[in-house]
C-alpha positions, 0 to 999 in steps of 0.5 A: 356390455357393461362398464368395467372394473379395475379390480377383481371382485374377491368377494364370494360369490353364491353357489361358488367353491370358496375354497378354489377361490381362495387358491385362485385369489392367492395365486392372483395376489402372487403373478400380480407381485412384483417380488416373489412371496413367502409363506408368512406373506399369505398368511398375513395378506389372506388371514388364515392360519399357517397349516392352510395357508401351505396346503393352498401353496403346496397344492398349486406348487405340485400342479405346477402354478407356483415353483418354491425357490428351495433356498430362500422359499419363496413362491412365484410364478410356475411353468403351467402358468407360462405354458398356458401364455404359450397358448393364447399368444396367437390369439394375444396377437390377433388382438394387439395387430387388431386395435388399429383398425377397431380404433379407426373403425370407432373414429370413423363411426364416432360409436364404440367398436369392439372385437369379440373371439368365438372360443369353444363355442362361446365369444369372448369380448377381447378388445374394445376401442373409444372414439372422441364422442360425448356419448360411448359404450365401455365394454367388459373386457373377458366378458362371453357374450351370448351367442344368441342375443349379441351381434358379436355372437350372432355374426359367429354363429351364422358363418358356422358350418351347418352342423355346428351351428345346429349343435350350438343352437340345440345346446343353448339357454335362450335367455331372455335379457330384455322384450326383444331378445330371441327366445325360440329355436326356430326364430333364431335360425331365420335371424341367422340365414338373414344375417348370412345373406346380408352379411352382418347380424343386429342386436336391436335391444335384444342384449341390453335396453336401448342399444343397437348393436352390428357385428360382421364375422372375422375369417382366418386364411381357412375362410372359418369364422373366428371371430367378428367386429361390430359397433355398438351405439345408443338406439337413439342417436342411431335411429335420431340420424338419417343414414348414421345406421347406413354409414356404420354398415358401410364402415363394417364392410370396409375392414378386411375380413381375413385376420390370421393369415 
């Protein structure tokens, strides 16, 4: 839950494939053109001599990312990319019908609500909503949030079916991000029952120092957990104000849980 930024960093990072992100980096710089580009422009805008600069653009032609128009041989976007947005349009969906109600839900509270997508057996944070006080939390936006240290993850994981959640927990680095973070197997599991038996699970400075975090899960027509809701505040204020941790419950409980119908 960190600030986000504007850019992607294209620095290497260590332990990381350079050559992939180079590829990667290319095909970035080409989807975010508002032209098609041209052989010439990769080498001017990644400095790297003319043979390497085909191999990167004829290897992400042949796996089908770029398509080279045979007349003016210029690269652009390819089929793959566009069959991959093909299928994230449903949960590009959930998300835009969605902000309405993280954003009232925000207003309501007066703290930061954000929507997080359990997605192969990770949660994805995928949307975040302000409200109009002095004091909020911006969330990074394609960040995973870990599942045994978030609210948005722990009210997941606690609505799986038995058997998944027992192979999801056996999986699991439990991590320890601060002094209060959960880091026994069996600790975790009793968290678990009691947020399915209250119906919400607490991230009490279990993620990140100073903040308190409540999340409820979100379920498709089928009743299975897809993805939850939650707000995020500042340990202080919450816990500063009689019955402002009662009126964020309260405000979770109100959103309609079934989202894909």
């Amino acid at each position: 839950m960190t600030e986000p930024v504007d850019e992607p960093d294209r620095k290497p990072a260590s332990g990381n494939i350079k050559t992939l992100e180079k590829g990667l980096a290319i095909l970035d710089e080409i989807i975010d053109s508002s032209t098609p580009l041209k052989l010439s422009d990769i080498i001017r805008r990644f400095d790297i001599d003319r043979a390497s600069a085909f191999r990167f653009l004829q290897t992400l032609e042949s796996k089908g990312f770029l398509r080279k128009d045979a007349v003016t041989k210029e690269y652009d976007v390819g089929g793959r990319l566009y069959y991959w947005a093909s299928r994230l349009r449903e949960k590009t969906r959930l998300i835009n019908s969605f902000h309405e109600r993280l954003q009232e839900l925000a207003d309501s509270v007066q703290q930061t609500a954000h929507l997080g997508l359990f997605i192969n057996n990770r949660v994805l944070l995928a949307d975040f909503a302000l409200s109009a006080s002095l004091v909020t939390i911006r969330h990074q936006i394609g960040a995973f949030e870990p599942m045994h240290s978030s609210a948005a993850g722990k009210a997941i994981l606690a609505f799986l079916p038995q058997d998944r959640q027992d192979r999801i927990i056996e999986g699991m680095d439990l991590v320890a991000f601060t002094k209060n973070t959960i880091t026994s197997r069996d600790a975790l599991r009793i968290d678990l029952a009691l947020t399915r038996e209250r119906g919400y699970a607490i991230d009490a400075s279990e993620l990140h120092e100073g903040l308190t975090c409540v999340a409820r899960p979100l379920f498709n027509a089928r009743g299975e957990a897809v993805a939850s809701v939650g707000v995020t505040s500042v340990t202080a204020l919450v816990s500063g104000e009689a019955g402002r941790f009662e009126k964020i419950i309260s405000a979770l409980k109100s959103i309609d849980d079934r989202i894909l119908e």
